[in-house]
DRENPA-3360 file (N, C-alpha, C; in nm, 2 decimals, always signed):
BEGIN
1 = XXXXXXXX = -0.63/-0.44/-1.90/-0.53/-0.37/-1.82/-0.56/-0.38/-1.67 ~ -0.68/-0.35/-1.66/-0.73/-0.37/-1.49/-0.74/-0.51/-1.43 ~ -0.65/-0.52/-1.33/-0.65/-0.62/-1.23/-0.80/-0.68/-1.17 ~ -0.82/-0.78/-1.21/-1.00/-0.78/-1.11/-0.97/-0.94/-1.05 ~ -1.00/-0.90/-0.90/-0.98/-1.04/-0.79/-1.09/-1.10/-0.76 ~ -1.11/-1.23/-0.69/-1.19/-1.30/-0.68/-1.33/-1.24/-0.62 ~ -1.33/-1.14/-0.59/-1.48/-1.05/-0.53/-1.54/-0.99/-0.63 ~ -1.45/-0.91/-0.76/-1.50/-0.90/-0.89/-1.48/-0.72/-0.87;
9 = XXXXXXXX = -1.44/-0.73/-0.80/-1.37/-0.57/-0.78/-1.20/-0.55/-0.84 ~ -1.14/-0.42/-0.85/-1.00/-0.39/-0.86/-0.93/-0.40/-0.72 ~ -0.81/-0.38/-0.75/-0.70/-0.36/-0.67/-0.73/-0.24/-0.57 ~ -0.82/-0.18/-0.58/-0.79/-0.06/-0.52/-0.94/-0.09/-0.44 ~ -1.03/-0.18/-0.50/-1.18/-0.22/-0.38/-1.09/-0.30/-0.29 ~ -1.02/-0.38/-0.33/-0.94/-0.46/-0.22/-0.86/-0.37/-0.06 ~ -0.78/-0.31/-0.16/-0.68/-0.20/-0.09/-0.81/-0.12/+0.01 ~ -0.88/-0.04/-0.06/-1.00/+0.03/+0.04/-1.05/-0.07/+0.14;
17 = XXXXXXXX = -1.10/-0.16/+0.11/-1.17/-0.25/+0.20/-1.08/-0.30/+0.32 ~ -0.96/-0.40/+0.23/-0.84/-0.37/+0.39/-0.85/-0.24/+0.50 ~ -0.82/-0.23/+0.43/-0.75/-0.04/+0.53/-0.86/+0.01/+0.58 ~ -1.00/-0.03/+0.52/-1.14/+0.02/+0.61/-1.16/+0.16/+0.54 ~ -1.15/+0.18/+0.43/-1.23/+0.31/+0.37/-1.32/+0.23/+0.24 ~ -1.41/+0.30/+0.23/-1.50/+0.25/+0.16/-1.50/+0.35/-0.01 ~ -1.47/+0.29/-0.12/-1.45/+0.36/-0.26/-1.54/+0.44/-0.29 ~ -1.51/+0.51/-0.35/-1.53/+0.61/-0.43/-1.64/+0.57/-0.51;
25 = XXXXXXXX = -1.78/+0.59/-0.58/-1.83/+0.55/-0.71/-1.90/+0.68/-0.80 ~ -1.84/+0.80/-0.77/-1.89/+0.88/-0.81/-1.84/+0.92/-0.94 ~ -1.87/+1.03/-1.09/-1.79/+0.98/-1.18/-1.65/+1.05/-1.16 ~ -1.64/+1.16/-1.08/-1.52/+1.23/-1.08/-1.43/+1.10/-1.04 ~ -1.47/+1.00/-0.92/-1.33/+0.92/-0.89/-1.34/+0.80/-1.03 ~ -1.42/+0.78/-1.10/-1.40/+0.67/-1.23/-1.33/+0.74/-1.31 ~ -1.34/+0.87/-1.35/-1.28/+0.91/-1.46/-1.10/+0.96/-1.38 ~ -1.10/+0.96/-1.24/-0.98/+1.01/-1.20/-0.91/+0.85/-1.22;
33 = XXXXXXXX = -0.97/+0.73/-1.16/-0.94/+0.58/-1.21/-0.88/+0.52/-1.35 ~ -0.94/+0.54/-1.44/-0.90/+0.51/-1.55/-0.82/+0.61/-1.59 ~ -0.79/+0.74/-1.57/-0.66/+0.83/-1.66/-0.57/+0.76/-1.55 ~ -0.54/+0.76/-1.43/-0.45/+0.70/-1.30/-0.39/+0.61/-1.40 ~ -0.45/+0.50/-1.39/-0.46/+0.31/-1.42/-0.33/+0.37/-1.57 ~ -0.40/+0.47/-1.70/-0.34/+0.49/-1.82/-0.18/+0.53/-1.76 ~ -0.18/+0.63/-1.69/-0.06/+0.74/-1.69/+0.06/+0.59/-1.59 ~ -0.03/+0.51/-1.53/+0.08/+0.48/-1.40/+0.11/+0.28/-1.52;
41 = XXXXXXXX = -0.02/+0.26/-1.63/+0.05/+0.16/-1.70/+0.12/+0.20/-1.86 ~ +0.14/+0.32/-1.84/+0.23/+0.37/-1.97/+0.14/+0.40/-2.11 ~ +0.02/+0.38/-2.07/-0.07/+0.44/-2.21/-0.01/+0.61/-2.21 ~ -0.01/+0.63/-2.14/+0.02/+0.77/-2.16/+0.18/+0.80/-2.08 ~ +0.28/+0.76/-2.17/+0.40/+0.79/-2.12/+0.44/+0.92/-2.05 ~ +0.56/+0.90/-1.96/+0.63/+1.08/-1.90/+0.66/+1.16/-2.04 ~ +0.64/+1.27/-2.01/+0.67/+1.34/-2.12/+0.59/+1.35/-2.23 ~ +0.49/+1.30/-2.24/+0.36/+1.29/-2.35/+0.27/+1.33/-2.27;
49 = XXXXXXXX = +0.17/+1.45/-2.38/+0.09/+1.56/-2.36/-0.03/+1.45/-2.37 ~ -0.09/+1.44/-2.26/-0.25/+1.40/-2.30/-0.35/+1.43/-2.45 ~ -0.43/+1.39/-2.42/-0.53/+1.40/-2.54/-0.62/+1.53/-2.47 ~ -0.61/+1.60/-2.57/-0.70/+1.73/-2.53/-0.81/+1.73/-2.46 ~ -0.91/+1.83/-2.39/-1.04/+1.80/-2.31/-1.15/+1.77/-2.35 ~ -1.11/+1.79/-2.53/-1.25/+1.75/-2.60/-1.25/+1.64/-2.65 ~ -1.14/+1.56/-2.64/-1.09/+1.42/-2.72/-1.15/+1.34/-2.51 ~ -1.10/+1.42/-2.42/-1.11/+1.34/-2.34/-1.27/+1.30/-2.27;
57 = XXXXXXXX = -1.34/+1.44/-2.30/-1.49/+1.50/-2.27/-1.58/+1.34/-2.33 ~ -1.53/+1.31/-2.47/-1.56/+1.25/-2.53/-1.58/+1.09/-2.50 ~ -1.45/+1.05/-2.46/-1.37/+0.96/-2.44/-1.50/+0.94/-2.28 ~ -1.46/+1.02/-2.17/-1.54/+0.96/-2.07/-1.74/+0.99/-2.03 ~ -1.77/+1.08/-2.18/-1.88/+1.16/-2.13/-1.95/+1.19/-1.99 ~ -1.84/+1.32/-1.95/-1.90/+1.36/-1.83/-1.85/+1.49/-1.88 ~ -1.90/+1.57/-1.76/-1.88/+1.72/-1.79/-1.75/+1.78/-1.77 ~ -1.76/+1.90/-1.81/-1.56/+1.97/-1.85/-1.54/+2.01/-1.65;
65 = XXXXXXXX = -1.63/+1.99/-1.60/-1.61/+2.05/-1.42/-1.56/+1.88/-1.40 ~ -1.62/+1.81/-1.41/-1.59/+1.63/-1.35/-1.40/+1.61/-1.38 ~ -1.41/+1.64/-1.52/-1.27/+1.65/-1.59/-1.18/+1.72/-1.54 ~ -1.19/+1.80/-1.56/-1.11/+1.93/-1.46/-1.08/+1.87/-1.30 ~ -1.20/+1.84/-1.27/-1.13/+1.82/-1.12/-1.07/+1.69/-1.13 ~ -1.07/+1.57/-1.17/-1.01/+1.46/-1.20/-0.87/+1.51/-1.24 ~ -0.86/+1.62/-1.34/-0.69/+1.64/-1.37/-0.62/+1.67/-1.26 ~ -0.69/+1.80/-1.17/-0.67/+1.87/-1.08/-0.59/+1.78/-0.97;
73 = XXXXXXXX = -0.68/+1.67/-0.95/-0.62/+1.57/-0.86/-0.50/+1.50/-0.86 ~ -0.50/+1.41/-1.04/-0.40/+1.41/-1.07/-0.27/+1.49/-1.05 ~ -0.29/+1.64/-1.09/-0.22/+1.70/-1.07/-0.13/+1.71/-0.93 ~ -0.24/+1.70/-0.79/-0.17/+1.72/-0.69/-0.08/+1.63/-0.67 ~ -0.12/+1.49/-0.67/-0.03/+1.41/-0.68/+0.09/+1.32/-0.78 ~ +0.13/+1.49/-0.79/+0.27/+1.49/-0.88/+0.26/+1.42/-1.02 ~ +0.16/+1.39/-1.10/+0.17/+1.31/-1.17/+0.13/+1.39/-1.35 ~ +0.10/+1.48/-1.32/+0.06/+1.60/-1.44/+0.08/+1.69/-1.40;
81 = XXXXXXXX = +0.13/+1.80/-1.52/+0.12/+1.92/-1.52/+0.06/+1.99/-1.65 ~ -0.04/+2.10/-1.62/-0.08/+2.15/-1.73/+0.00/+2.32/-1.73 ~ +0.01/+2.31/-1.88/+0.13/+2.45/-1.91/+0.02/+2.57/-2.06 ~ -0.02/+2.66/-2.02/-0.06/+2.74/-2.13/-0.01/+2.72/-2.29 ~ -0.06/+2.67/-2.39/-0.05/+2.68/-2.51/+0.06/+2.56/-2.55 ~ +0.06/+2.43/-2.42/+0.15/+2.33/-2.41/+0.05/+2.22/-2.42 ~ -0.01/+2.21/-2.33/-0.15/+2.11/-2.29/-0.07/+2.06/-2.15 ~ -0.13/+1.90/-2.08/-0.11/+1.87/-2.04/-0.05/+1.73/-2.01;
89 = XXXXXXXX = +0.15/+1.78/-1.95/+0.20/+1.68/-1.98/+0.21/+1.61/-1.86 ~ +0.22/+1.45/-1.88/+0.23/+1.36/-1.77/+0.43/+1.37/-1.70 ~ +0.44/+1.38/-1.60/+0.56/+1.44/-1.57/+0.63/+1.25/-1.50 ~ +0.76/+1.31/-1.46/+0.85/+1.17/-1.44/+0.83/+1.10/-1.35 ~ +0.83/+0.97/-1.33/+0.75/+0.89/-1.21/+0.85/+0.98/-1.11 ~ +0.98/+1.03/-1.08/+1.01/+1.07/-0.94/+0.94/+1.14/-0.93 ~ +0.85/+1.26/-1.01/+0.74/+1.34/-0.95/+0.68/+1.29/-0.87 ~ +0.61/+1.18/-0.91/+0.49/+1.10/-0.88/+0.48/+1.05/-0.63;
97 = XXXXXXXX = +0.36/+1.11/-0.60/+0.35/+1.06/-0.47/+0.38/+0.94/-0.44 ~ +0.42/+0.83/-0.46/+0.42/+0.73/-0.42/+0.37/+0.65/-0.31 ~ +0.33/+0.77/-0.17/+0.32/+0.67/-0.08/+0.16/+0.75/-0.09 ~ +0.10/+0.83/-0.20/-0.06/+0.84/-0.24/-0.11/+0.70/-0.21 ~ -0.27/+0.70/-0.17/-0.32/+0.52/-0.18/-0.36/+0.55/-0.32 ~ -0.42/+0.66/-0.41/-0.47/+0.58/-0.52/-0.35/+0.55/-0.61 ~ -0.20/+0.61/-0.61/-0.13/+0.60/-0.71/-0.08/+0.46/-0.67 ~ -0.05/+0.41/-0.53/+0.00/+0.28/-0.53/-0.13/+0.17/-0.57;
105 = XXXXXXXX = -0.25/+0.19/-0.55/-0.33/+0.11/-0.64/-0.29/+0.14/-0.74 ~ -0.32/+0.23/-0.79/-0.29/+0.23/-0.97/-0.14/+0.11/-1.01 ~ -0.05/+0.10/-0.92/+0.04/+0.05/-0.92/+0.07/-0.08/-0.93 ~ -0.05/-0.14/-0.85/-0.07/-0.30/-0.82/-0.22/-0.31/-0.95 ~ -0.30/-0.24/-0.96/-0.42/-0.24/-1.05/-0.35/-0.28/-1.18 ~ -0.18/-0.26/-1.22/-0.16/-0.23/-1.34/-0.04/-0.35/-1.33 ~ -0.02/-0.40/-1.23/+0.10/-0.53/-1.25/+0.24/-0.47/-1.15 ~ +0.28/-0.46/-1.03/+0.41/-0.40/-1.08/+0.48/-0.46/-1.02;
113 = XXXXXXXX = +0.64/-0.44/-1.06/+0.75/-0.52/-1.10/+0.79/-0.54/-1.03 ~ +0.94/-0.64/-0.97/+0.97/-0.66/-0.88/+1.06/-0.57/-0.80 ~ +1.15/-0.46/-0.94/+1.17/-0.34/-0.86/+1.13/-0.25/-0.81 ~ +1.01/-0.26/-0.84/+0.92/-0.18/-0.76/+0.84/-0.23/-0.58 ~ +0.88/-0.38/-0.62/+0.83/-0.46/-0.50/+0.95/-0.44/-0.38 ~ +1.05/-0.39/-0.43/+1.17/-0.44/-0.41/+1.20/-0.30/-0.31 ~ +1.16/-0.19/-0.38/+1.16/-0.04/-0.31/+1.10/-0.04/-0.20 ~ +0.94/-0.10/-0.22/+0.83/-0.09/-0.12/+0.88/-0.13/+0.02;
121 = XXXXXXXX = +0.96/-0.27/+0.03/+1.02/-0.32/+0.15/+1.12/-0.27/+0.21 ~ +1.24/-0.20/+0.13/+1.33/-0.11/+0.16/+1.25/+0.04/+0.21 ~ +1.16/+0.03/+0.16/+1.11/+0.19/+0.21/+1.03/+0.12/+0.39 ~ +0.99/+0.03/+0.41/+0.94/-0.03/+0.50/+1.08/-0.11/+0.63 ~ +1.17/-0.13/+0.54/+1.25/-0.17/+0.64/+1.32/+0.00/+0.69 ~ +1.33/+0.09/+0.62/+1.36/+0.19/+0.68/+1.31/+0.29/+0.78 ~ +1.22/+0.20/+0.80/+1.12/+0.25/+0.87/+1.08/+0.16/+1.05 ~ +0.99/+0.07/+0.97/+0.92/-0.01/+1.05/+1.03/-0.12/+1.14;
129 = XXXXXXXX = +1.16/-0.15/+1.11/+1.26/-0.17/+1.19/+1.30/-0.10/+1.28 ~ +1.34/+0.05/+1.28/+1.35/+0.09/+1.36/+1.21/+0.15/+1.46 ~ +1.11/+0.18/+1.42/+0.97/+0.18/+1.48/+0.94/+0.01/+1.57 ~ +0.97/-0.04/+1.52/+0.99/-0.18/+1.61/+1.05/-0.18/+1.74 ~ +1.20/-0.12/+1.72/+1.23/-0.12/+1.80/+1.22/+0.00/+1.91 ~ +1.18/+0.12/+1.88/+1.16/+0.25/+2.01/+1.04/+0.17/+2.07 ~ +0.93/+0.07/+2.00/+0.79/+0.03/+2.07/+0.86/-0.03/+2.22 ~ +1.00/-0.11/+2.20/+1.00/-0.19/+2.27/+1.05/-0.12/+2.43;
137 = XXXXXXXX = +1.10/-0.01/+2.33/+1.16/+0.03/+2.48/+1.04/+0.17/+2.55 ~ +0.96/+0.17/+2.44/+0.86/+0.23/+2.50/+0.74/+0.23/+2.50 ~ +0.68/+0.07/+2.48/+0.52/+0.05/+2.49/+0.47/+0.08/+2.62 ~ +0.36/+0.12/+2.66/+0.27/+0.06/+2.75/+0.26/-0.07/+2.75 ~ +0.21/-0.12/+2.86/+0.14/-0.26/+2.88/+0.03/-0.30/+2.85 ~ -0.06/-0.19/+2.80/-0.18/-0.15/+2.74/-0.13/-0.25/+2.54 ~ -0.04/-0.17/+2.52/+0.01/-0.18/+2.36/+0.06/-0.35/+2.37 ~ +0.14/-0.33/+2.46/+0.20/-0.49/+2.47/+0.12/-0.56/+2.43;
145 = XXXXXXXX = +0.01/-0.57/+2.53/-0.13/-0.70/+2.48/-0.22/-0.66/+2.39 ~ -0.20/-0.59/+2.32/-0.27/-0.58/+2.19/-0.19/-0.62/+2.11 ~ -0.06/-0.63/+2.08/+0.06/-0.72/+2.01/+0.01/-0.82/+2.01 ~ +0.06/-0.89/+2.14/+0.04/-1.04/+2.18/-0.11/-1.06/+2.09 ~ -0.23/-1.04/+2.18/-0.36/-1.06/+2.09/-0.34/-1.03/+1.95 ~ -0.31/-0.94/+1.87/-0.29/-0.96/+1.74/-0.20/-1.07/+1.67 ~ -0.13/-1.09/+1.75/-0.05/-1.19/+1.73/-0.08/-1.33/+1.71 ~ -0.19/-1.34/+1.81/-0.25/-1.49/+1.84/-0.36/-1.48/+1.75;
153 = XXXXXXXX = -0.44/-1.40/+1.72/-0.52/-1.32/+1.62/-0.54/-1.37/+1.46 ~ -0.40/-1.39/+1.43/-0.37/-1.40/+1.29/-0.35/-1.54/+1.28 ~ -0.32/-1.58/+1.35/-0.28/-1.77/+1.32/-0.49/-1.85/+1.32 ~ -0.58/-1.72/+1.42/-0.71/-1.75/+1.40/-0.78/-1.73/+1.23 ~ -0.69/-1.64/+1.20/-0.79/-1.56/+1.04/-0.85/-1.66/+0.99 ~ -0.96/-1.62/+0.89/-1.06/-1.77/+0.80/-1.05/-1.73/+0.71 ~ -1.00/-1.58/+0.67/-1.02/-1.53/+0.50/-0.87/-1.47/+0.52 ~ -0.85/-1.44/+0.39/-0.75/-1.31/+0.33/-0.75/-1.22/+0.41;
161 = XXXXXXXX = -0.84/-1.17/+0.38/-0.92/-1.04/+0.43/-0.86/-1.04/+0.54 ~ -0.93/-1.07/+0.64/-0.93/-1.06/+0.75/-0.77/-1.10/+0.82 ~ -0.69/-1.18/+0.80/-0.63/-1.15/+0.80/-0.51/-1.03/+0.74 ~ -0.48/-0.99/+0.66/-0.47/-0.84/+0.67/-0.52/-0.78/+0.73 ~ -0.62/-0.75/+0.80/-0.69/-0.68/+0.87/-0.64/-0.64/+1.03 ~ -0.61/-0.76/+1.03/-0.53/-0.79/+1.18/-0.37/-0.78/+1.15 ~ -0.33/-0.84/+1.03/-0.19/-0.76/+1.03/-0.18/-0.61/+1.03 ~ -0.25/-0.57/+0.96/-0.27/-0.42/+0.97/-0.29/-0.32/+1.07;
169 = XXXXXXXX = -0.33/-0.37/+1.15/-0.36/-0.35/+1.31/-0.26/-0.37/+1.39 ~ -0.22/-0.47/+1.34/-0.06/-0.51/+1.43/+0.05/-0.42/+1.43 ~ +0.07/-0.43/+1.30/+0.15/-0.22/+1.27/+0.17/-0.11/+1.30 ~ +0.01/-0.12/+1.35/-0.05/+0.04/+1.37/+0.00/+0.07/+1.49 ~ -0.04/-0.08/+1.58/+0.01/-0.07/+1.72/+0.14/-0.02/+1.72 ~ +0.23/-0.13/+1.67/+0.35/-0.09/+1.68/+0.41/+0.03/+1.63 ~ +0.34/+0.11/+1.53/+0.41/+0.26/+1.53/+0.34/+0.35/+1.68 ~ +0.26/+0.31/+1.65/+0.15/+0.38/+1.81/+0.24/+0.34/+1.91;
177 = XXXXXXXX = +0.32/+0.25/+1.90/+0.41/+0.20/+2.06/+0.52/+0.27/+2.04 ~ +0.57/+0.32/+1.91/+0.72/+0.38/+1.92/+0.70/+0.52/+2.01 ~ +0.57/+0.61/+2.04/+0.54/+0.70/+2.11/+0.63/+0.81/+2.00 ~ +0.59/+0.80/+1.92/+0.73/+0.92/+1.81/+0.62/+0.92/+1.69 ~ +0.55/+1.07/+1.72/+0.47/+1.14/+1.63/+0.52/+1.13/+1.48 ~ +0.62/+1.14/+1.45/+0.70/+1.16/+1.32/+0.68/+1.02/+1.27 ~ +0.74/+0.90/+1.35/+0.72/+0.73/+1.31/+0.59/+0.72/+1.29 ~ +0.53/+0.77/+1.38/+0.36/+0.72/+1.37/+0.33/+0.73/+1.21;
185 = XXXXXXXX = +0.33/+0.86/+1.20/+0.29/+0.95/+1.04/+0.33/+0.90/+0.96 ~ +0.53/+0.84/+0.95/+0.60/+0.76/+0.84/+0.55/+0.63/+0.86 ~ +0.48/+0.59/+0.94/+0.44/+0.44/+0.92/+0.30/+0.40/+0.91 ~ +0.21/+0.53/+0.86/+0.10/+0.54/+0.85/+0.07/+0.54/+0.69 ~ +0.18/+0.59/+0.66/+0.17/+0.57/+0.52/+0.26/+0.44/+0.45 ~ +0.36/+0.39/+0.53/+0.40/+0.24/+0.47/+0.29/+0.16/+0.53 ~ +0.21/+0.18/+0.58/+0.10/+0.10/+0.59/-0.01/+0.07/+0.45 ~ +0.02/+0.17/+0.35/+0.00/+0.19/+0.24/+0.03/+0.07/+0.16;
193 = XXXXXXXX = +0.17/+0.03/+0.16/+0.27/-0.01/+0.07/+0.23/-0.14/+0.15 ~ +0.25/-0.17/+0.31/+0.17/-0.30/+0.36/+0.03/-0.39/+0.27 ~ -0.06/-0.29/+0.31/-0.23/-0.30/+0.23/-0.20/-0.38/+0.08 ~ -0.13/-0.29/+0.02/-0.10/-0.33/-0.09/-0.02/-0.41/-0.15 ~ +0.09/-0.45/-0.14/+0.15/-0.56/-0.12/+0.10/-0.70/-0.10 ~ -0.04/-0.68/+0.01/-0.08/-0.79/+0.07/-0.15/-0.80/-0.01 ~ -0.21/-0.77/-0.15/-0.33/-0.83/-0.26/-0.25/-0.92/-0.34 ~ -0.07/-0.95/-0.34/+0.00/-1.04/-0.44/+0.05/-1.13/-0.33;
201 = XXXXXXXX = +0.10/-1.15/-0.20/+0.16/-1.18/-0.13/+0.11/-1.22/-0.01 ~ -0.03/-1.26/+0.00/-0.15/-1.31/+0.11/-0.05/-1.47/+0.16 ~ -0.01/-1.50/+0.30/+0.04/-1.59/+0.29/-0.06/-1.71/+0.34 ~ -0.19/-1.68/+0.34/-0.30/-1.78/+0.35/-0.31/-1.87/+0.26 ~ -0.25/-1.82/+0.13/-0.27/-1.94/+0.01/-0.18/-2.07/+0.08 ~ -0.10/-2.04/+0.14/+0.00/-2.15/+0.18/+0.08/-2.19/+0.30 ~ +0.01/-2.31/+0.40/+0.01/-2.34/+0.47/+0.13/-2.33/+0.57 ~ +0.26/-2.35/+0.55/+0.37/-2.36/+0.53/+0.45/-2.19/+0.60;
209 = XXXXXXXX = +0.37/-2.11/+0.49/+0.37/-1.97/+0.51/+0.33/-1.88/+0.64 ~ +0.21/-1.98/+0.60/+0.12/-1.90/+0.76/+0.14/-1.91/+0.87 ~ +0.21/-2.03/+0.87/+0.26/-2.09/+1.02/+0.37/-1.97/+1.02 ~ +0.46/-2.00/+0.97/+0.60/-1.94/+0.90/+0.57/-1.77/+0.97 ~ +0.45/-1.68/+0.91/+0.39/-1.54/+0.92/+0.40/-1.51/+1.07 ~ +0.33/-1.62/+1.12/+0.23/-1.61/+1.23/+0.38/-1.60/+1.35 ~ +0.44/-1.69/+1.34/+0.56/-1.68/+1.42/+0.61/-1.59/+1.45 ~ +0.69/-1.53/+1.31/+0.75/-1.40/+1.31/+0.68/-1.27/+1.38;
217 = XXXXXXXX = +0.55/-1.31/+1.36/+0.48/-1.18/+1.43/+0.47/-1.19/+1.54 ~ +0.45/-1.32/+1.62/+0.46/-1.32/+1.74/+0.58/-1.31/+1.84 ~ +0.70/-1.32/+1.72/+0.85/-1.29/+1.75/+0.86/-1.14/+1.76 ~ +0.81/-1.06/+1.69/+0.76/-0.90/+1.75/+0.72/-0.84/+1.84 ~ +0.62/-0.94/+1.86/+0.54/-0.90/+2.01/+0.58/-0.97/+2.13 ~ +0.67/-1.06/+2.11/+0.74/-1.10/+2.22/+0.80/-1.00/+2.28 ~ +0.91/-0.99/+2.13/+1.02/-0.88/+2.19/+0.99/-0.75/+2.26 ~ +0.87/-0.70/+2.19/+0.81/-0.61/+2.26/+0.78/-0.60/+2.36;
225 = XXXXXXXX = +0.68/-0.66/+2.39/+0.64/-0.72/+2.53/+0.78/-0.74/+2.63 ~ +0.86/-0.77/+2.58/+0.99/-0.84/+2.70/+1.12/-0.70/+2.68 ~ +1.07/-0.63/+2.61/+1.15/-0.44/+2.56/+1.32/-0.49/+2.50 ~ +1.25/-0.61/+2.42/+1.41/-0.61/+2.36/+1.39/-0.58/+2.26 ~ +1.49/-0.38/+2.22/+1.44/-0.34/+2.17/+1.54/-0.43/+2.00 ~ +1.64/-0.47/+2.02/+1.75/-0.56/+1.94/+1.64/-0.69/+1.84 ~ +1.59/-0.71/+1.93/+1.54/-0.89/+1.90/+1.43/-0.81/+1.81 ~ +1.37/-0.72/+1.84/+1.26/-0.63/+1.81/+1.24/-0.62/+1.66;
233 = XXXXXXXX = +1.38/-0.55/+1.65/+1.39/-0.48/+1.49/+1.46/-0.61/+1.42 ~ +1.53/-0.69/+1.48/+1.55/-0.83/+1.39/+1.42/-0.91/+1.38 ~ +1.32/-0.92/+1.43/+1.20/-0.97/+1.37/+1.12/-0.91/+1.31 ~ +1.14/-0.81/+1.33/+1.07/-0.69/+1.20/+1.10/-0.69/+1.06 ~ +1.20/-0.71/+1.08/+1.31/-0.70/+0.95/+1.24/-0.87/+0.88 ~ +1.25/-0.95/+0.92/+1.22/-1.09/+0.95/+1.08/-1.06/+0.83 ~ +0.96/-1.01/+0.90/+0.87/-1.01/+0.85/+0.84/-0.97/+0.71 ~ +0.92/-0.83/+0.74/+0.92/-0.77/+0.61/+0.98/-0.84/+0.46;
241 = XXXXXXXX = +1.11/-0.90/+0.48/+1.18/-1.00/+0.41/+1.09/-1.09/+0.36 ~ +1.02/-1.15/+0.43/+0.93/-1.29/+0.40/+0.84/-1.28/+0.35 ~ +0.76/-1.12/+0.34/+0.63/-1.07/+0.26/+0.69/-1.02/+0.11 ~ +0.85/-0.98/+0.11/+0.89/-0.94/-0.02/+0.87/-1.04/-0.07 ~ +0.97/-1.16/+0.01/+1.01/-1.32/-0.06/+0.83/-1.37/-0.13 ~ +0.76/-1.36/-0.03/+0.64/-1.44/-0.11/+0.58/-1.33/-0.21 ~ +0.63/-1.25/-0.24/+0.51/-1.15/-0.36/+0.66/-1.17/-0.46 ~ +0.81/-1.18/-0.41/+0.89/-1.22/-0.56/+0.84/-1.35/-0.63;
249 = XXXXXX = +0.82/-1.43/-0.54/+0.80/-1.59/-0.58/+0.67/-1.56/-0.70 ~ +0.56/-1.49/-0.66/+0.43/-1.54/-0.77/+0.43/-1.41/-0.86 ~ +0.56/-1.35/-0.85/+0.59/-1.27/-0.97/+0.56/-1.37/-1.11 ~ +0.53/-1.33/-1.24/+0.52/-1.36/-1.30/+0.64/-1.40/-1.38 ~ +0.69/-1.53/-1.45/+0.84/-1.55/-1.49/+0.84/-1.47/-1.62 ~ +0.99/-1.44/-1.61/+1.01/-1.30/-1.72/+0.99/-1.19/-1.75;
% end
């Protein structure tokens, strides 16, 4: 069931390492990992009561406090509910946080679909298009050249990694340039859906791409830099399109 990449880690060592937090290895986050990974790849369907705490005690050998707080977690992020003399049932993915980092790992850890790929960019173009464009009409000149340099930045990358790294950055600026506390926060967490995204749809595998990437980004930072806030949000839009297109393409056929 678990996803494992060329480093020998999951989807979610990748996802932490991008984004610059460093995982979890304690047992509360393993045992919060593997029920996640179950509930978000359907071992444990909506509407179906988990396996009791002694079936589960069993199942991960750790203590009923490790357990507990692992549900507890689960719980916050919408994804369980425990009920008196019911047990505890897994509730309907619209419960579910979505823009949580461990639930959208759990989401890429477990394969997901193209309608799902398909949301992430719509939730990103509803966003990061219009955040494109307030940067333009209200960067600093400070923000400007950290565009540009990120821009010129990414056509340098030598790994994956690292590139993400610097796309990710690129982003940040740009909600940081819209000067709009509210954008910032909404695009702090499609940075989320960015991170992750980018473990199926790296366009370093392909030469063609990267050139293709690198452009577009620097078609951002142009516009920015030159406060067109129009040209802005059409290269945003641009970007975003092009990272769906390449994560539909190595969808799996059928």
């Amino acid at each position: 069931m678990a996803a494992r990449h060329a480093n020998g880690g999951t989807s979610g060592d990748l996802i932490a390492s991008i984004a610059g937090r460093v995982p979890l290895r304690n047992l509360h986050s393993q045992v919060l990992w593997q029920l996640g990974v179950a509930i978000v790849g359907g071992a444990y369907a909506e509407g179906e009561i988990l396996p009791s705490d002694t079936e589960l005690l069993q199942r991960f050998a750790v203590s009923r406090t490790v357990l507990r707080e692992a549900l507890k977690t689960l719980a916050a992020k919408g994804m369980i509910e425990a009920r008196a003399r019911v047990g505890t049932r897994v509730l309907p993915r619209e419960r579910w946080n979505l823009f949580d980092a461990d639930v959208l790992a759990w989401h890429f850890e477990t394969g997901p679909d193209l309608d799902f790929l398909r949301s992430l960019s719509e939730i990103r173009i509803g966003v990061e298009v219009e955040s494109a464009g307030l940067a333009a009409e209200r960067r600093s000149d400070e923000q400007a050249a950290r565009l540009l340099a990120c821009a010129s930045k990414l056509g340098e990358a030598r790994s994956a990694e690292e590139f993400a790294r610097i796309d990710l950055e690129f982003h940040r600026v740009v909600a940081e340039a819209s000067n709009n506390p509210f954008m910032a926060s909404i695009s702090a967490l499609v940075e989320l859906a960015l991170t992750a995204m980018f473990t199926i749809s790296s366009p370093m595998q392909d030469d063609e791409a990267m050139v293709s990437t690198v452009q577009a980004h620097n078609r951002i930072a142009q516009a920015i830099h030159a406060r067109n806030a129009e040209e802005a949000r059409e290269a945003m839009k641009t970007v975003i399109a092009q990272g769906f297109g390449r994560a539909a393409d190595r969808m799996p056929a059928g």
